[in-house]
C-alpha positions in Angstrom: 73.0 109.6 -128.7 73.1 106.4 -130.6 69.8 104.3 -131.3 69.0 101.7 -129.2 66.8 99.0 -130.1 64.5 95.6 -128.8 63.4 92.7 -130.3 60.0 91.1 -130.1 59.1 87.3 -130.4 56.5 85.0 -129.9 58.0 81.4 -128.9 56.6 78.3 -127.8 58.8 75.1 -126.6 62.1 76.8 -127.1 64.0 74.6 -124.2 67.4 75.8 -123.6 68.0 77.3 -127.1 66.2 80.6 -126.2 69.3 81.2 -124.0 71.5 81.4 -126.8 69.3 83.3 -128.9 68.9 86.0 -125.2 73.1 85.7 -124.8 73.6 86.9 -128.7 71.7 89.2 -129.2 72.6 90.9 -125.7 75.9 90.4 -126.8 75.8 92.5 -129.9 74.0 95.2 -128.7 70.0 95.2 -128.6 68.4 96.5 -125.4 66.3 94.3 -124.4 63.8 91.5 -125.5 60.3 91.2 -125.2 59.2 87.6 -125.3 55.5 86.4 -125.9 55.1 82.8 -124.5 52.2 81.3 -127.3 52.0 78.7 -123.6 51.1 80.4 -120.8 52.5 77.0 -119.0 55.4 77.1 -120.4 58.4 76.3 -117.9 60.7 79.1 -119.1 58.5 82.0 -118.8 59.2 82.1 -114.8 62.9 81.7 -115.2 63.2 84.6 -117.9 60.6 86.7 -116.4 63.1 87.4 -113.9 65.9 88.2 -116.3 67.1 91.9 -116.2 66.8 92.9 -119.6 64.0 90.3 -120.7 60.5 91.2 -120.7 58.4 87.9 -120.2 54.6 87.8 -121.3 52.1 85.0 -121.3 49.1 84.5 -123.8 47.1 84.9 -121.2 43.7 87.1 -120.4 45.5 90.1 -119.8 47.5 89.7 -123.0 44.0 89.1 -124.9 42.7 92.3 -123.2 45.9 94.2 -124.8 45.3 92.8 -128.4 41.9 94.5 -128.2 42.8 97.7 -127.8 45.3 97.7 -130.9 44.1 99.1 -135.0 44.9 95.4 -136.0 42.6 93.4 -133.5 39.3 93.6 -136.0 40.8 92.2 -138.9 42.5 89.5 -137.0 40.2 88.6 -134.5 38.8 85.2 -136.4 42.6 84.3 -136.9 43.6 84.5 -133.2 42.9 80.7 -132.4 44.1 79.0 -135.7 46.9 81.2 -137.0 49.8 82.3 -134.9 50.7 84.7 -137.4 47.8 86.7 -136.1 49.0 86.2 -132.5 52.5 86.9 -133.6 51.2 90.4 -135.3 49.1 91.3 -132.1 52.0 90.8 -130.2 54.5 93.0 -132.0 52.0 95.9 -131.5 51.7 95.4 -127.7 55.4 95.2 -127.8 55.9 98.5 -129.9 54.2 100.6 -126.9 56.1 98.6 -124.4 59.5 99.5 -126.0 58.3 102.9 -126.7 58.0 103.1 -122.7 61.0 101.7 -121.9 62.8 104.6 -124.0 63.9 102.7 -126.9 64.4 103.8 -131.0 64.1 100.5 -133.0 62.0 97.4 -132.6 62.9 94.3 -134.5 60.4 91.0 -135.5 62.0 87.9 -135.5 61.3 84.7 -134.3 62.7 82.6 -131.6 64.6 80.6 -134.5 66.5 83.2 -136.0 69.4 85.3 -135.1 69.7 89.1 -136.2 73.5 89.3 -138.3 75.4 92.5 -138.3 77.3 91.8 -141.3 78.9 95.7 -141.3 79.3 98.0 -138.4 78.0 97.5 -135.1 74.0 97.3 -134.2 74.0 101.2 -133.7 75.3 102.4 -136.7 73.1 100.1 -138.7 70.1 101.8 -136.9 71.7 105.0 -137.1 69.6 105.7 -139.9 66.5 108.6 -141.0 64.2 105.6 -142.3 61.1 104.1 -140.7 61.6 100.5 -141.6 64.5 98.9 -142.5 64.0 95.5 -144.2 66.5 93.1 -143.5 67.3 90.3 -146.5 67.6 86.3 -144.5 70.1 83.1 -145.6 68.7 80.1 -144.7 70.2 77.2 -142.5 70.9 74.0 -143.6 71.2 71.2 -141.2 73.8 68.8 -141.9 73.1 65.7 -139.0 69.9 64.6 -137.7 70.8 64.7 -133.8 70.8 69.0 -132.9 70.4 70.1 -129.5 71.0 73.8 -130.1 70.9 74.9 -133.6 73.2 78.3 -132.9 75.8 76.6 -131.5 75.9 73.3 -133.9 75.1 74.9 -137.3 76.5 77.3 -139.5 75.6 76.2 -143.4 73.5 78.5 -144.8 71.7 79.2 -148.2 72.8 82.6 -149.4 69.8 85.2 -149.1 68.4 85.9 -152.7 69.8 89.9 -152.8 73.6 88.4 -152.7 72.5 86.7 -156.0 73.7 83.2 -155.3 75.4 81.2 -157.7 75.5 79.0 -159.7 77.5 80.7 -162.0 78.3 77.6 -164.3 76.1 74.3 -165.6 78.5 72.2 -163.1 77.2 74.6 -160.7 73.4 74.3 -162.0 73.5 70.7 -162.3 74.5 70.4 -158.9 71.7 72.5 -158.0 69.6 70.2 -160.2 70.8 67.2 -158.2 70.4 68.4 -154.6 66.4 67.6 -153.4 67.5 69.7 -150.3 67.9 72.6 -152.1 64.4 72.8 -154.2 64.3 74.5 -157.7 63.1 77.9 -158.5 62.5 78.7 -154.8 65.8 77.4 -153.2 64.4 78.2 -150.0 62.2 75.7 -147.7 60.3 79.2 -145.7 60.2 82.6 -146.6 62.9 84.4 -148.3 61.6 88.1 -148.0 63.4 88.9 -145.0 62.6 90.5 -141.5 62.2 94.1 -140.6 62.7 96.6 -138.1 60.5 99.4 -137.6 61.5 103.6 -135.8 59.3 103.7 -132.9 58.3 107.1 -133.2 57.1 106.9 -136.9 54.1 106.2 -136.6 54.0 102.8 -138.7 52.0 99.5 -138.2 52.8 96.1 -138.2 51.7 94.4 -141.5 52.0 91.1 -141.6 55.0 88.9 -140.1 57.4 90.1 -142.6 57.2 94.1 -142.8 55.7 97.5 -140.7 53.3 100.0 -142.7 51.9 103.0 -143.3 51.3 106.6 -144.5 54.5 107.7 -146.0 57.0 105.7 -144.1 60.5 105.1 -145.9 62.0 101.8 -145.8 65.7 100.9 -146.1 66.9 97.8 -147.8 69.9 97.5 -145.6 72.9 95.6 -146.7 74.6 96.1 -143.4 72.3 93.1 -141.2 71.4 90.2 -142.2 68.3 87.3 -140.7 69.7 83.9 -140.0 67.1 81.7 -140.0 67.5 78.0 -138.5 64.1 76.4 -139.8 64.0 72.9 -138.3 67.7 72.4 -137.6 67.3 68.7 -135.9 64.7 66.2 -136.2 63.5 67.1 -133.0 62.9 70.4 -133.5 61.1 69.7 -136.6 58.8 67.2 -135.0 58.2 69.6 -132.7 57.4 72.0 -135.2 54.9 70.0 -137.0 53.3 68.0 -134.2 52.2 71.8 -132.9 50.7 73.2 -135.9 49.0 69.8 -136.3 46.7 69.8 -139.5 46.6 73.4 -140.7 45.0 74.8 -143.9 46.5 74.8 -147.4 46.4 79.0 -146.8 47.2 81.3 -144.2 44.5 83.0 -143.2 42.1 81.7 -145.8 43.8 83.6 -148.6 47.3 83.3 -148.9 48.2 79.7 -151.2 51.0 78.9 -148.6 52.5 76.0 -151.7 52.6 79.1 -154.3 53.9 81.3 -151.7 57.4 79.2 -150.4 56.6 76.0 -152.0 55.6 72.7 -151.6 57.7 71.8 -148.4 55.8 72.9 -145.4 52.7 71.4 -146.6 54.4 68.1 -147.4 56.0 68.2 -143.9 52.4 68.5 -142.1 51.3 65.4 -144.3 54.3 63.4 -143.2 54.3 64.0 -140.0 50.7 63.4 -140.0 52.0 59.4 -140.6 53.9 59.1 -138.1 57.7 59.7 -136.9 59.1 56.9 -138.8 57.6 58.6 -142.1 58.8 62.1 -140.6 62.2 60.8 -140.2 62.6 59.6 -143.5 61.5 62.9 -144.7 63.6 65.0 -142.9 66.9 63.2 -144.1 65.4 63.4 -147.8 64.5 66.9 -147.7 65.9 68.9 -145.0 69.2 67.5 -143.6 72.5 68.2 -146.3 74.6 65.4 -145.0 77.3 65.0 -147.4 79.8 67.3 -146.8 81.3 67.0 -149.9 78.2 67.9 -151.7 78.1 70.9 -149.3 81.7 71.9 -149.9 81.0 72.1 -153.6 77.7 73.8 -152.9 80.2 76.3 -151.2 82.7 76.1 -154.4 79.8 77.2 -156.6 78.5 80.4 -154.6 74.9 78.4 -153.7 76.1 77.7 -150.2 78.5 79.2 -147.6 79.0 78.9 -143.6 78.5 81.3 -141.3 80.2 80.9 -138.1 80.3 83.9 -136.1 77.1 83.0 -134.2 78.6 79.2 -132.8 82.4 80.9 -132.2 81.1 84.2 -130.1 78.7 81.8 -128.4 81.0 79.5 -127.3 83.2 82.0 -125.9 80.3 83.3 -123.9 80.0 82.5 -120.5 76.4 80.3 -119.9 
């Protein structure tokens, strides 16, 4: 029998994108979805709860009660209020033992702003596989207006994920690069570029951290095969959004980790202008995030730094809503 695998996310304030990120991933093969609402209020959990292959859980008591019970709860206890990282990590292990009940191989981590890419062979050859983890590399999107209702349907410029080697190849190519504020130097990436990984249910492995699953002698594959699309703040709205709900969080995740020598300076810089209002938070959006100029993007493209992806938006759209 081939593998079959879930995905687990934690999501807050979604709106009507969560349904595209439910119909694509249904559409290329995963199992079923187990989604953690960070808002026990929020107005989607009913709606989805009631979804077939959706599994709907609040943050509420009975969530808490679960996280107690799991190996990660003691060191992450102090983190649970301030860092949804910690909430995020808590619930991928409540979500391992529910997809281990409901019969499944593989669980994936990604969040409600990304889209898992088979870029070769379908989703069960790509788990077909003897490892315990498989580590899938991300691209990046780039938004290219400032009005974007649903980032999966309306974008598809990406930065190419680091392990593709991205250009430039040439100095035309560099001082482009050089020229682009969007695109920031050394780092190229806004967030994280050390990809998203999916862990064998019956290996025995942990979640560790946001990024990868641990533990006593568990292989990982560095697949070539999927591929994370991440849409970070694809529409000033959704980046508002993003940064009016963190509000004014620490220079380091979870007291240790410097978050500006880890991805760079953006996401801090972001909290501190949105801190100033939305006029500020406007302006720094279209200086730092949106790409407008489409020929600055096509040449982007021309020099390997860039490229679209647009398989997500075309199978959407031919999907019925």
């Amino acid at each position: 029998m081939m593998p079959r695998a879930g995905i687990v996310t934690t999501l807050r304030n979604a709106g009507s994108v969560i349904d595209s990120f439910i119909a694509w991933h249904l559409a290329i093969g995963f199992a079923r979805l187990f989604l953690f609402f960070d808002d026990p209020a929020d107005p989607d959990l009913a709606r989805l709860a009631a979804h077939p292959v959706v599994t709907a859980i609040p943050c509420d008591q009975a969530l808490r009660a679960r996280w107690q019970a799991l190996p990660e709860y003691p060191v992450l206890e102090k983190f649970i209020a301030s860092e949804v990282m910690a909430r995020q990590v808590l619930n991928v292990g409540v979500a391992m033992g529910l997809a281990r009940a409901e019969g499944l191989d593989w669980l994936l981590h990604i969040d409600a702003d990304e889209l898992f890419f088979p870029a070769g062979g379908t989703l069960a050859e790509i788990f077909d596989t003897d490892a315990d983890t498989i580590r899938f590399s991300n691209f990046e999107a780039v938004p290219e207006k400032e009005d974007i209702t649903d980032a999966f349907r309306e974008v598809d410029l990406f930065k190419i994920a680091p392990v593709l080697e991205p250009g430039p190849d040439s100095e035309e190519g560099a001082r482009l690069l050089r020229d682009t504020p969007q695109l920031p130097q050394g780092l190229f990436f806004h967030f994280y570029s050390n990809g998203k990984a999916a862990v064998r249910l019956a290996s025995g492995l942990r979640p560790d951290g946001v990024h990868r699953f641990a533990g006593p002698g568990g292989r990982m594959l560095e697949s070539r095969d999927g591929f994370v699309l991440h849409y970070p703040c694809c529409g000033f709205a959704a980046f508002w959004d993003k940064y009016r709900t963190l509000g004014a969080f620490a220079d380091r995740w979870m007291e240790k980790d410097d978050i500006r020598a880890a991805i760079g300076p953006l996401h801090l810089d972001a909290r501190d202008a949105v801190a100033k209002g939305e006029d500020a938070a406007r302006a720094f959006y279209r200086d730092r995030i949106m790409l407008e100029d489409l020929s600055r993007s096509e040449a982007l493209i021309r020099h390997r730094i860039l490229m679209r992806i647009t398989a997500p938006r075309e199978k959407l759209a031919a999907l019925p809503r």
